[in-house]
Structures are given as structure tokens and as C-alpha cells.
MIDOSE-1310 file (N, C-alpha, C; in nm, 2 decimals, decimal comma, always signed):
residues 218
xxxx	+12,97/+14,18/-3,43/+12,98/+14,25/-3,30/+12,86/+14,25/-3,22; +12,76/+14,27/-3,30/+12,64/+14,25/-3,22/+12,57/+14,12/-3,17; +12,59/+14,01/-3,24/+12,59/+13,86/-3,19/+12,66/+13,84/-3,03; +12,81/+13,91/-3,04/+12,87/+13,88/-2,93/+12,82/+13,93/-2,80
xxxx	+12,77/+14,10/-2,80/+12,69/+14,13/-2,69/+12,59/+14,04/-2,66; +12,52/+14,00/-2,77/+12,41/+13,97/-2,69/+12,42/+13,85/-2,61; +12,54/+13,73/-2,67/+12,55/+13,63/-2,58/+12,61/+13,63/-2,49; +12,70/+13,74/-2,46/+12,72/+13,78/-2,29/+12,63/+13,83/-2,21
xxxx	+12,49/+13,94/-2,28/+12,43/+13,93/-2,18/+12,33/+13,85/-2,10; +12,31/+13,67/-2,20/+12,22/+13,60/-2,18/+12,33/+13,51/-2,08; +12,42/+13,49/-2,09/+12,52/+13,44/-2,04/+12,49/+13,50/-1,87; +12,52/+13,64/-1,87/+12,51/+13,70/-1,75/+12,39/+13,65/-1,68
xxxx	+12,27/+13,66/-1,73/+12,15/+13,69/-1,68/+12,12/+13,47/-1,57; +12,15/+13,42/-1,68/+12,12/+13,25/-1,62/+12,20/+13,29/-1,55; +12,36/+13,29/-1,54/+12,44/+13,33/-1,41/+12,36/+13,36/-1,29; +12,30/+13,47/-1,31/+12,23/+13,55/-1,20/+12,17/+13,44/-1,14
xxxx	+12,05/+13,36/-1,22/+11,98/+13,33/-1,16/+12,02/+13,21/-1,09; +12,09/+13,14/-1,15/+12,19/+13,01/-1,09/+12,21/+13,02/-0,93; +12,23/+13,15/-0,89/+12,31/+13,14/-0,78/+12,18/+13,26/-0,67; +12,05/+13,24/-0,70/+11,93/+13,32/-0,60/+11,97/+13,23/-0,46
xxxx	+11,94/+13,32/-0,38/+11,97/+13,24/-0,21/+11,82/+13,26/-0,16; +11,81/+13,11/-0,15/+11,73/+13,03/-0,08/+11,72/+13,06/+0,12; +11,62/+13,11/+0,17/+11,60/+13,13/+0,30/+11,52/+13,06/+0,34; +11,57/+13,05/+0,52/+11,49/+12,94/+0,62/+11,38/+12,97/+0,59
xxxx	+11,25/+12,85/+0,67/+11,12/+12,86/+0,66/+11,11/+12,92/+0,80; +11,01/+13,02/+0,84/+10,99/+13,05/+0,97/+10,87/+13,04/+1,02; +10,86/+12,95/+1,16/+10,78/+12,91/+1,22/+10,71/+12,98/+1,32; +10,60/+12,93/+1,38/+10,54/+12,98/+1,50/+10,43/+12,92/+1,54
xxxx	+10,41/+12,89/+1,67/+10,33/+12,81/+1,74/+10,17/+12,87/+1,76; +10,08/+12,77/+1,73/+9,92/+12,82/+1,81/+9,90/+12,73/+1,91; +9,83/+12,81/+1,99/+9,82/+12,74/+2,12/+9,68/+12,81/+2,12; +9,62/+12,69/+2,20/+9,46/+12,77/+2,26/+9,42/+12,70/+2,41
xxxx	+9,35/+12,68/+2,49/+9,28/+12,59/+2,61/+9,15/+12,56/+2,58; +9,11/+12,45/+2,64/+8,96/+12,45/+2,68/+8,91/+12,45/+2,77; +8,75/+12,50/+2,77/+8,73/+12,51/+2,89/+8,61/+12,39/+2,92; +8,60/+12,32/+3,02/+8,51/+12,19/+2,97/+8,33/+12,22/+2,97
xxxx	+8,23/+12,19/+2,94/+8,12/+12,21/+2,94/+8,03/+12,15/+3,04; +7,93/+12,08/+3,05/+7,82/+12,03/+3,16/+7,85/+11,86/+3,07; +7,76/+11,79/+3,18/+7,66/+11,65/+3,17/+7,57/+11,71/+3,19; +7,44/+11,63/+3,11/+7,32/+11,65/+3,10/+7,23/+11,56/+3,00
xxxx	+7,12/+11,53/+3,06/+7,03/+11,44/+2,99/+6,91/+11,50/+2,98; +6,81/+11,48/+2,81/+6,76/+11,57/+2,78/+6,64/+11,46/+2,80; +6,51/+11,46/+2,86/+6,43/+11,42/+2,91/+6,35/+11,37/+2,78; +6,22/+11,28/+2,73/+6,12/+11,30/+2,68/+5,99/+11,24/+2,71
xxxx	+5,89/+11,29/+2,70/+5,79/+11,28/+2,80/+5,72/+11,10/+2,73; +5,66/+11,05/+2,83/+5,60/+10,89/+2,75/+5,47/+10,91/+2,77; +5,40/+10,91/+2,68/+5,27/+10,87/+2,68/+5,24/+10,73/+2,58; +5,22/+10,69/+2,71/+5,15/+10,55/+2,65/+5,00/+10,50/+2,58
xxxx	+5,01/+10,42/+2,49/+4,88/+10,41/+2,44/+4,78/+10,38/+2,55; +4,65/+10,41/+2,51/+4,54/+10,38/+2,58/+4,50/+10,23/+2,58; +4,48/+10,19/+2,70/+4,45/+10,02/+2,71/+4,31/+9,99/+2,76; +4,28/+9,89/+2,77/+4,15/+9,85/+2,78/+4,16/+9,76/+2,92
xxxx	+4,06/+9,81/+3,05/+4,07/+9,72/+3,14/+4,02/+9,55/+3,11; +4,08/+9,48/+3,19/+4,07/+9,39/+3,20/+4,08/+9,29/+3,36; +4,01/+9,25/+3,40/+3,96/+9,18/+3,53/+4,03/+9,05/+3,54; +4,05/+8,97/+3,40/+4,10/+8,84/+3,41/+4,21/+8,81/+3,31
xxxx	+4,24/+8,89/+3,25/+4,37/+8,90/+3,14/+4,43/+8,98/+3,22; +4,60/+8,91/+3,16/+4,72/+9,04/+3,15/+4,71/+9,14/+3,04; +4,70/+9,25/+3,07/+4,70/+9,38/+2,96/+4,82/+9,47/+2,96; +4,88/+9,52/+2,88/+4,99/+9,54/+2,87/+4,99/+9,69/+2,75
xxxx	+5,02/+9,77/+2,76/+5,08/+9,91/+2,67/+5,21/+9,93/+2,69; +5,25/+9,97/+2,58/+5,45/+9,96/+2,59/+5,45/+10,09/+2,47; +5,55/+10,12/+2,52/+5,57/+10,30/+2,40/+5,76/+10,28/+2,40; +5,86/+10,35/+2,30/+5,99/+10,36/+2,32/+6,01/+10,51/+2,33
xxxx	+6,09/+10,56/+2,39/+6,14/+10,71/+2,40/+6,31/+10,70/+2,38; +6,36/+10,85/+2,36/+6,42/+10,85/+2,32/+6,55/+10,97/+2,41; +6,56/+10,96/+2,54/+6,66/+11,02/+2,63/+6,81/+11,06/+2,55; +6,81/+11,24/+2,58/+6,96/+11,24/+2,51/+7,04/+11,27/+2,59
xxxx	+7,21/+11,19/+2,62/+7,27/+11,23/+2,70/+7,43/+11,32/+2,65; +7,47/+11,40/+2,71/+7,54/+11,50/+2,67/+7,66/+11,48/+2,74; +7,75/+11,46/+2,73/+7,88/+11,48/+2,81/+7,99/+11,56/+2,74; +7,97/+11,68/+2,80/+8,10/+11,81/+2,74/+8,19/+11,83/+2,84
xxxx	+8,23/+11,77/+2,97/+8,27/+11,79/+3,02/+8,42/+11,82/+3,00; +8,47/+11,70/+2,92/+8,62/+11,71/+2,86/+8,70/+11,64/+3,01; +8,66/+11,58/+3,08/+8,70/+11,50/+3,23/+8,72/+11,35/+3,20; +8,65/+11,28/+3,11/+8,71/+11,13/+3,09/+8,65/+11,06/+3,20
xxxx	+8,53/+11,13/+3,31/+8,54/+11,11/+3,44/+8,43/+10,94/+3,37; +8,36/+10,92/+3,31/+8,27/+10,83/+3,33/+8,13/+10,85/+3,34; +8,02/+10,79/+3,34/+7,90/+10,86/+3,39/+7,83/+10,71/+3,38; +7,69/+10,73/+3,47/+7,55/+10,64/+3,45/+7,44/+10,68/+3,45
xxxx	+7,36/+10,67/+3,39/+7,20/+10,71/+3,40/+7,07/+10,62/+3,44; +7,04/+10,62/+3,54/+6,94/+10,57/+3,63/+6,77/+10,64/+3,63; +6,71/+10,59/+3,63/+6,56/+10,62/+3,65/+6,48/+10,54/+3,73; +6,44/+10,66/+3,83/+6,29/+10,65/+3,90/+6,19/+10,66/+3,83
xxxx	+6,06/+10,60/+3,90/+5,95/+10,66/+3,86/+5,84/+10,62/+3,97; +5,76/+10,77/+4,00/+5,67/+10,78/+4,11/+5,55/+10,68/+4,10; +5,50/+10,66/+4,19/+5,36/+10,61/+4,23/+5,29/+10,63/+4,06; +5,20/+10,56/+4,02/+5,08/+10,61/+3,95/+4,93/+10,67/+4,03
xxxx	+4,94/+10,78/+3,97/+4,78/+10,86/+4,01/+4,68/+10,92/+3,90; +4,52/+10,88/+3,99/+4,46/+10,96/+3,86/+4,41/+11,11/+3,84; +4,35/+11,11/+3,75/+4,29/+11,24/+3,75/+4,19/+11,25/+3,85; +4,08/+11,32/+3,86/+4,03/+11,37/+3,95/+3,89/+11,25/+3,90
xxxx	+3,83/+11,16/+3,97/+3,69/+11,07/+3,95/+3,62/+11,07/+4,01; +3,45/+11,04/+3,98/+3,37/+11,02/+4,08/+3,41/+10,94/+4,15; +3,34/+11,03/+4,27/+3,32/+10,90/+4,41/+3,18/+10,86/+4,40; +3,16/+10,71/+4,36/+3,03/+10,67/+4,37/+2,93/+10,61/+4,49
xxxx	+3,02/+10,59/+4,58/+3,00/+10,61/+4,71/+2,94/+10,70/+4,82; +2,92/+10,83/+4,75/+2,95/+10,92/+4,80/+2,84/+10,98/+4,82; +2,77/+10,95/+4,91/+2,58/+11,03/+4,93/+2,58/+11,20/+4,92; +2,70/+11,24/+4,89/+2,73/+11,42/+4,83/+2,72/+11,42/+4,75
xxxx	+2,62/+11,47/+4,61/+2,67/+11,45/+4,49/+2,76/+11,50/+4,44; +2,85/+11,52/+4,38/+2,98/+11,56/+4,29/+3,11/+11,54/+4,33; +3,13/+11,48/+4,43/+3,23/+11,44/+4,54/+3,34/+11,37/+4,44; +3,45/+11,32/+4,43/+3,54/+11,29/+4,38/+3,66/+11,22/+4,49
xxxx	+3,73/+11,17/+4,36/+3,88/+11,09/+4,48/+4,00/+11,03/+4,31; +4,07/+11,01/+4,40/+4,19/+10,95/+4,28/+4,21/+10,87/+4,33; +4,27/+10,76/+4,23/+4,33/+10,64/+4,29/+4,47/+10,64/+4,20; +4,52/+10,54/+4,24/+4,67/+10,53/+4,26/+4,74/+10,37/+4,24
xxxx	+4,82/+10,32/+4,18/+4,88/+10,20/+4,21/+5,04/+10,25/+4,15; +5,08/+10,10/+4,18/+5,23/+10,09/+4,19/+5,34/+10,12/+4,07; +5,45/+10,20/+4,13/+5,50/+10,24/+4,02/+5,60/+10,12/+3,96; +5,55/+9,98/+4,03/+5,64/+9,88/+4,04/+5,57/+9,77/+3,90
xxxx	+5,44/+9,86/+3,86/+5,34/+9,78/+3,70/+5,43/+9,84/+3,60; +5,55/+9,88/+3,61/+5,58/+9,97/+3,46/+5,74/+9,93/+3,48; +5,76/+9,87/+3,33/+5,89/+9,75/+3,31/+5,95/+9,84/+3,19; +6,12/+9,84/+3,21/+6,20/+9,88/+3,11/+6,30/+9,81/+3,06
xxxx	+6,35/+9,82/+2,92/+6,51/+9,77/+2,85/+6,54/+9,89/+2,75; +6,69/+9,90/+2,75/+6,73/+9,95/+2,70/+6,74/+9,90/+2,55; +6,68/+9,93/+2,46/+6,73/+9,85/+2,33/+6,86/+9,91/+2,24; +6,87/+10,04/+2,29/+6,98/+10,10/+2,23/+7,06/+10,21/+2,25
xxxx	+7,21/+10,23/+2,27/+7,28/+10,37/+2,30/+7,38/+10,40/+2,15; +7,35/+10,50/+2,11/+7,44/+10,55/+1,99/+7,49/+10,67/+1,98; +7,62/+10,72/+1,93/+7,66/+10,78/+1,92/+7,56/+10,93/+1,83; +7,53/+11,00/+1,84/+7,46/+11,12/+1,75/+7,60/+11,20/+1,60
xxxx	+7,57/+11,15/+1,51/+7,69/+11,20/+1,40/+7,77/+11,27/+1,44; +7,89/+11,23/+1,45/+8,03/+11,31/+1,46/+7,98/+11,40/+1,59; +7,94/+11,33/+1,71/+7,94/+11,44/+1,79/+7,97/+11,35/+1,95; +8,15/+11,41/+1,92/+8,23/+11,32/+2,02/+8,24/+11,16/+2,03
xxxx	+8,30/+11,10/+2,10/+8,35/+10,96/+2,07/+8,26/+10,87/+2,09; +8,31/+10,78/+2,00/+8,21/+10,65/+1,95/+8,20/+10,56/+2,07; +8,09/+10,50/+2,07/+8,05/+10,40/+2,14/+8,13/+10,32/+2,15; +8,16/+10,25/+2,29/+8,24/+10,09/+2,25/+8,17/+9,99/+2,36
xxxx	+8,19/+9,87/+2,28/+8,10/+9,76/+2,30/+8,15/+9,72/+2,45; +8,29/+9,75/+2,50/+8,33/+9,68/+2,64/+8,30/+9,79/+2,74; +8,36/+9,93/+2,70/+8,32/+10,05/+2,81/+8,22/+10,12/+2,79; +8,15/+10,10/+2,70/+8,02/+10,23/+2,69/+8,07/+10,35/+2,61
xxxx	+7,92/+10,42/+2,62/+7,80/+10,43/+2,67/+7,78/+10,30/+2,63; +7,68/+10,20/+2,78/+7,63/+10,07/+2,74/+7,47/+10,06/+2,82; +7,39/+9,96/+2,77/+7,30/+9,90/+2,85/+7,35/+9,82/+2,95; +7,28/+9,82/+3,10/+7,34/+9,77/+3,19/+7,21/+9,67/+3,22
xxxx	+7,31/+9,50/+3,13/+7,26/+9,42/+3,15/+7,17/+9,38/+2,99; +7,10/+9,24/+3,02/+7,04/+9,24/+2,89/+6,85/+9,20/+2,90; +6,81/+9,24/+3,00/+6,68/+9,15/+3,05/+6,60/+9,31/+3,07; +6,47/+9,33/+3,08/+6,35/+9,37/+3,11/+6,36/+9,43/+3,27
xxxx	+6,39/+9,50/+3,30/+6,35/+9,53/+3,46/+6,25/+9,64/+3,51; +6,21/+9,60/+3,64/+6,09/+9,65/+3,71/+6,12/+9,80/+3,74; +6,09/+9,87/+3,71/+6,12/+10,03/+3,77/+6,05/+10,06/+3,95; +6,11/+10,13/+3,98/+6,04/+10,14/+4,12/+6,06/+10,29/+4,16
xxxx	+6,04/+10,33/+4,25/+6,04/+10,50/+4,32/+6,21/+10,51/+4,36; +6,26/+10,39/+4,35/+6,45/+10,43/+4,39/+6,49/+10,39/+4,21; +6,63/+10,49/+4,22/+6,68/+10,48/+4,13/+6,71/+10,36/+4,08; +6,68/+10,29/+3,96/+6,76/+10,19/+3,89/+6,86/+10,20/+3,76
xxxx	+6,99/+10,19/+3,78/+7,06/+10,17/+3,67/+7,03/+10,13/+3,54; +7,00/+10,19/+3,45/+7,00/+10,16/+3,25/+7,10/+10,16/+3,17; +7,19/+10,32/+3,20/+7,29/+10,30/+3,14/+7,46/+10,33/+3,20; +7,56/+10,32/+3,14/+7,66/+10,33/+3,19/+7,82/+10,32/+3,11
xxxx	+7,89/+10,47/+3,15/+8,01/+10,47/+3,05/+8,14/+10,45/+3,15; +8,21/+10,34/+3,13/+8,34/+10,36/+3,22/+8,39/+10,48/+3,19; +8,51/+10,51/+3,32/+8,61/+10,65/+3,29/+8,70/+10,63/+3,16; +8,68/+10,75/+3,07/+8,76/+10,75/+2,92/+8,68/+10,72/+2,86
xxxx	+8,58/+10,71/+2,88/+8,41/+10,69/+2,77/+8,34/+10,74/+2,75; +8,28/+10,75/+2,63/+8,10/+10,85/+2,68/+8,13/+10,98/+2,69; +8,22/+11,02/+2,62/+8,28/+11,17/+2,60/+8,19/+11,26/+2,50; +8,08/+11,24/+2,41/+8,00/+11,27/+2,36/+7,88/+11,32/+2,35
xxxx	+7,78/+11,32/+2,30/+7,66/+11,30/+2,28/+7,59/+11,19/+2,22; +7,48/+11,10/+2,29/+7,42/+10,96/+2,27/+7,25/+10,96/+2,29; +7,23/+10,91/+2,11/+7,08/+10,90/+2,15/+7,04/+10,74/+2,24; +6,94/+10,76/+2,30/+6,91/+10,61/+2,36/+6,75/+10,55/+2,28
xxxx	+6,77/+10,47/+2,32/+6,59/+10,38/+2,29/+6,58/+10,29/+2,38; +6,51/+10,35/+2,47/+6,41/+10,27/+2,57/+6,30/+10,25/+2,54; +6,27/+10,11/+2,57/+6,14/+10,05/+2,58/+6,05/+10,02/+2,74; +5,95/+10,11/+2,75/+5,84/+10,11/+2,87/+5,71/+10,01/+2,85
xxxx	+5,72/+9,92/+2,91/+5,57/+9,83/+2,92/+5,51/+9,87/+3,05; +5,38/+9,86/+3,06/+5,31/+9,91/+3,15/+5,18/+9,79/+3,17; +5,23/+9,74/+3,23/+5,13/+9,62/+3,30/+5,00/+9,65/+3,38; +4,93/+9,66/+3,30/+4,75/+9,74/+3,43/+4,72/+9,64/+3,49
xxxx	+4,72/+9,72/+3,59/+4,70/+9,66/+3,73/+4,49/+9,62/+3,74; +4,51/+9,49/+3,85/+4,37/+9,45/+3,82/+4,28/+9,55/+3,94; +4,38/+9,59/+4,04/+4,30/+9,71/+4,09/+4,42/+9,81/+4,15; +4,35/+9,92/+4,25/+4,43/+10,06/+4,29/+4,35/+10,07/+4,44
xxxx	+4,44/+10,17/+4,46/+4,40/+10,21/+4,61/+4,33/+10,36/+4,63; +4,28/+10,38/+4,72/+4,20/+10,54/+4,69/+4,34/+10,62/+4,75; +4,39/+10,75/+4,68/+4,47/+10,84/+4,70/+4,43/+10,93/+4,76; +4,33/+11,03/+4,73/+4,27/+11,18/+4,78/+4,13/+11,08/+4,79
xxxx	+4,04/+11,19/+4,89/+3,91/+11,21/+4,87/+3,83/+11,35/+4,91; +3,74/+11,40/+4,80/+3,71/+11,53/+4,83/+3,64/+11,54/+4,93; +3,57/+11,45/+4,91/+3,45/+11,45/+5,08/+3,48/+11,33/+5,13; +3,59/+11,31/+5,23/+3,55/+11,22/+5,30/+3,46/+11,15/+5,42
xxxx	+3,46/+11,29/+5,47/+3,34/+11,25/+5,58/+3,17/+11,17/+5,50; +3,16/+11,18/+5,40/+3,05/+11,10/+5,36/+3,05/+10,99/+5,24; +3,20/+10,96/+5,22/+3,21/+10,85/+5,15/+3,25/+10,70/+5,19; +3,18/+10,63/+5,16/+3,18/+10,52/+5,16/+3,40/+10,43/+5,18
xxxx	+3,43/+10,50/+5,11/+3,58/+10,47/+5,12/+3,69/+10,58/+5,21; +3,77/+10,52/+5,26/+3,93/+10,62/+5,27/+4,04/+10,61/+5,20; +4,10/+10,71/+5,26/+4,23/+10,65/+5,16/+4,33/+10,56/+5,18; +4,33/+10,47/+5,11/+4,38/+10,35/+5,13/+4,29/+10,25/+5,06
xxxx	+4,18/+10,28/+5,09/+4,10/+10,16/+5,03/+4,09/+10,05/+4,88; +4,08/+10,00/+4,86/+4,11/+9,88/+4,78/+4,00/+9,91/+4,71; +4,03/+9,93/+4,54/+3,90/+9,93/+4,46/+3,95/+9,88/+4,33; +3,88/+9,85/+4,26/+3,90/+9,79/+4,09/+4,00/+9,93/+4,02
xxxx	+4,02/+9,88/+3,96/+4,12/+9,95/+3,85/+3,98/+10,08/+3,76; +3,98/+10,17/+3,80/+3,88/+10,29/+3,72/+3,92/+10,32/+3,60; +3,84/+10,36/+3,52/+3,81/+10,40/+3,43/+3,91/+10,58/+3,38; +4,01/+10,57/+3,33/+4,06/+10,75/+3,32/+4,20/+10,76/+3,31
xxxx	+4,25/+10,85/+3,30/+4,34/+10,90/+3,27/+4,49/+10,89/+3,44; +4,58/+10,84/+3,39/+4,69/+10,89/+3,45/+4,83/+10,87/+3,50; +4,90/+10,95/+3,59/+5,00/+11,00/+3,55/+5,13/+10,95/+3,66; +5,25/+10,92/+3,62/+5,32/+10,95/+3,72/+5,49/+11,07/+3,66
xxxx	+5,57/+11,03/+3,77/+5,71/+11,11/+3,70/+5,80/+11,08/+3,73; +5,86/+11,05/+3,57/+6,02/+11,02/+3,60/+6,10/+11,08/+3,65; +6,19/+11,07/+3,72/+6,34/+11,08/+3,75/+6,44/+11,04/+3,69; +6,54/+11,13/+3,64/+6,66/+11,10/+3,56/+6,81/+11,15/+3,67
xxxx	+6,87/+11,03/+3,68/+6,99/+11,08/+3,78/+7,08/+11,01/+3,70; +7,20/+11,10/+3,65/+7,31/+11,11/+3,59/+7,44/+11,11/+3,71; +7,52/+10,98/+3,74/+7,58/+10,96/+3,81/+7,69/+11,02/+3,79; +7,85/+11,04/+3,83/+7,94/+11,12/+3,79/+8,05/+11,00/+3,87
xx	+8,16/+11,00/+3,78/+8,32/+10,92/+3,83/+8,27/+10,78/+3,86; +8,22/+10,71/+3,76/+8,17/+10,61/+3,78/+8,33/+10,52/+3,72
């Protein structure tokens, strides 16, 4: 008698379980927006190595830097990046001319002695869309060019490109000039020169400044 209960109640129990009800899966949606960020290029300063004048050779100093350009905008719009660069000026020099003693002047030449190429635009790791070889981010063109005080074209991403962040490597040559022009003078009433005047290439330090212009809906 006791055999029999028990295999009714194992009987029961699989029953039970045979027949559990199974329910839908229930869903629900995430949703968020964005909001888009800036363009922007992150500057770095060039100092070139120190060169040695020269009267009858071409002399030449060349340095690479490393411009970073940002596009958070989330627009697709496209972009280019162009650089000026000002006149060259010096520091403050004797004026040897100058029957004042301590008198001084700067000189100055063209911001048209300093040559660039682009050697490289790359994506920065996982940070927004990869480079491509037909739309950019690209070098514009494949040759050496003259920089001047108006903007020149370097780089450039068609619209739907360049949606990221890109390191660059540019290369600056700086061709010294065999002479300069006088810029300032402290005393002019007793120097020998004005400004404008025509003198050899001095001896010292100096400087000009880039411009960085980041074009938009290119």
C-alpha cells in the first residue's frame, strides 16, 4: 500500500511540472540625443635649430611638429586647415651705425624663406573615424610649398570625413636668407640706416607667427 502512494505522488508532481506556463518577453526602448561639440586645432610651437650664416651657400634648418585637429562636431560638414605665417623679426641688435652708443634696431625678412609638407595625417586610437585615402583627413597635394602671410592650404577632409581626432606631421625648412631689411630703429635720427634699409643677414635670434585657419563646409 505504501509503494502505491508514493508512485502517485511522483506521478503528480512531473505532471505539474510538464505543463508550467511560459510568458512573453517584455520590452522597452532607450533613447538618448546628442549634442554636437567644436572644431579645433591644437597649435605647437617650432623652434628651429640654430644655423650658421652663410654669404655664399644655401643654408637651410628644418624641424617637424605635430598640429592636432579635433572635429566633435557630429555635422559630417567637412573641414581644411591652412597656415600663415608672418614676416620674420629680430630681437632687439646693435645699431653699429649709430654715433649714440647703445642704440639698437631689428631686422626682418620674408616670411616667403620658410617651406612646408605635410608628411602625415592619422587618425589618434579609436578616437572617431578613420582616415581615408580618397576623402580625408588628407595632405593637399604631394610637393614642398612656400608659406607666405595669406593663408595656404595643407590639409583637407571632404563632407562625411574627418569626423574625429588627427595627429599631423609637418615638415618646416627655413631657408636663411643672404640678407634682411632694418624693421625698428631706436635712434633714428643718428643712425646711419632707416627702416627699410638693406643689410646682411645679423647675427641673433628670431621670430615670427603662425596662423592656423580651420575652414568649415568644405
Amino acid at each position: 500500500m505504501k509503494k502505491k502512494i508514493i508512485s502517485s505522488l511522483l506521478a503528480s508532481i512531473i505532471f505539474a511540472a510538464a505543463t508550467t506556463t511560459v510568458f512573453a518577453d517584455t520590452t522597452s526602448q532607450i533613447s538618448t540625443s546628442f549634442t554636437g561639440g567644436s572644431l579645433s586645432v591644437t597649435p605647437e610651437t617650432l623652434v628651429l635649430p640654430a644655423a650658421v650664416i652663410s654669404a655664399s651657400t644655401v643654408v637651410t634648418t628644418e624641424k617637424n611638429i605635430h598640429p592636432l585637429i579635433n572635429d566633435s562636431r557630429g555635422t559630417g560638414g567637412g573641414w581644411s586647415l591652412s597656415i600663415a605665417v608672418s614676416d620674420f623679426e629680430s630681437v632687439a641688435l646693435p645699431d653699429k651705425t649709430n654715433s649714440a652708443g647703445g642704440s639698437t634696431m631689428t631686422v626682418g625678412f620674408s616670411s616667403g624663406y620658410l617651406d612646408a609638407s605635410v608628411w602625415s595625417v592619422y587618425r589618434n586610437a579609436d578616437a572617431g573615424q578613420a582616415e581615408d585615402a580618397t576623402h580625408g583627413p588628407k595632405k593637399v597635394g604631394d610637393s614642398l610649398v612656400t608659406l607666405g602671410t595669406g593663408p595656404t592650404q595643407m590639409i583637407v577632409a571632404d563632407a562625411g570625413y574627418g569626423m574625429g581626432e588627427y595627429q599631423t606631421d609637418i615638415n618646416f625648412i627655413l631657408r636663411l636668407p643672404k640678407s634682411g631689411k632694418v624693421k625698428t630703429l631706436s635712434a633714428p635720427g643718428t643712425s646711419n640706416y632707416s627702416v627699410g634699409s638693406d643689410v646682411g643677414l645679423l647675427d641673433g635670434s628670431y621670430t615670427a607667427t603662425f596662423t592656423y585657419t580651420l575652414g568649415t563646409g568644405i
